[in-house]
C-alpha positions in Angstrom: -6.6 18.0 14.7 -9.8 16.6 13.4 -9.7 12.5 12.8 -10.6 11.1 9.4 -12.0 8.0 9.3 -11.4 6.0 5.7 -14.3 2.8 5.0 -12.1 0.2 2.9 -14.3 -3.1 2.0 -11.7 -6.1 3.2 -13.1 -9.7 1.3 -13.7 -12.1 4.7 -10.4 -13.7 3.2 -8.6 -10.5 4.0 -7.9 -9.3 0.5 -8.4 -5.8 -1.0 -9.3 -4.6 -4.3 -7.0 -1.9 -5.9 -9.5 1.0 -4.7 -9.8 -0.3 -1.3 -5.7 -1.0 -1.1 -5.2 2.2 -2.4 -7.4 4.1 0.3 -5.9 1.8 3.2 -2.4 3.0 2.0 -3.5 6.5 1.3 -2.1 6.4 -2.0 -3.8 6.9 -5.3 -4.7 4.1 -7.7 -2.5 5.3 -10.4 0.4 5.6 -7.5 0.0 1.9 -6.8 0.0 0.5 -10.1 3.3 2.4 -11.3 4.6 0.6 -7.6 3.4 -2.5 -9.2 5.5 -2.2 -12.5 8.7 -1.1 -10.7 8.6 -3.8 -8.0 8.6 -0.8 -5.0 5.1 -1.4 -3.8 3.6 -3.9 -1.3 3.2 -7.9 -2.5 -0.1 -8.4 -4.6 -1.9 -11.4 -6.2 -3.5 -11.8 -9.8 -6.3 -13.6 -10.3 -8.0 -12.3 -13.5 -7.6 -8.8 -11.0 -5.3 -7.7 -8.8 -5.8 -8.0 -4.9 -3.5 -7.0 -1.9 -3.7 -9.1 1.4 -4.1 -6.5 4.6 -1.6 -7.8 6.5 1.2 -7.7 3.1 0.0 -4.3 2.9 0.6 -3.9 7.0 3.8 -5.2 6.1 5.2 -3.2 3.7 4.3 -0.1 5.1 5.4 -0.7 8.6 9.3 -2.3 6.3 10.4 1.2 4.6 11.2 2.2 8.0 10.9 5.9 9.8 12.9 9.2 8.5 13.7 12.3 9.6 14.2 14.2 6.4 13.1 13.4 2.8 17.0 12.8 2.0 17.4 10.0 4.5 14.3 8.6 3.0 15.5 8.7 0.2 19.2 6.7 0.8 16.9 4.1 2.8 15.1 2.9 -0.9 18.0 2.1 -2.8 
């Protein structure tokens, strides 16, 4: 199993741009902004643009929990 290594620019403050969230997260832009609207994505900020703190991001990846089937996964988000 070959090791893919991702380069995501963090601000020294520790926020990320959209792109740069999105790549951390392994999602897709689009992905991440329909999280946004429905409230089921990680915390973000606005300021004129919208940034995503690494460790919120940390956070809300490491909350949804681990699953053994896409069903359980499922029952876990509601």
């Amino acid at each position: 199993m070959e090791t893919l290594k991702i380069q995501v620019e963090v601000f020294p403050d520790g926020r990320l741009d959209t792109v740069n969230a999105a790549k951390y997260l392994g999602l897709k832009e689009k992905t991440l902004a329909m999280m946004r609207c429905d409230g089921s994505g990680p915390q973000f900020i606005k300021r004129g643009r919208i940034f995503y703190f690494k460790e919120d991001l940390d956070a809300w990846l490491n909350a949804g929990g681990k699953a053994f089937s896409t069903a359980q996964a499922r029952l876990t988000r509601i």
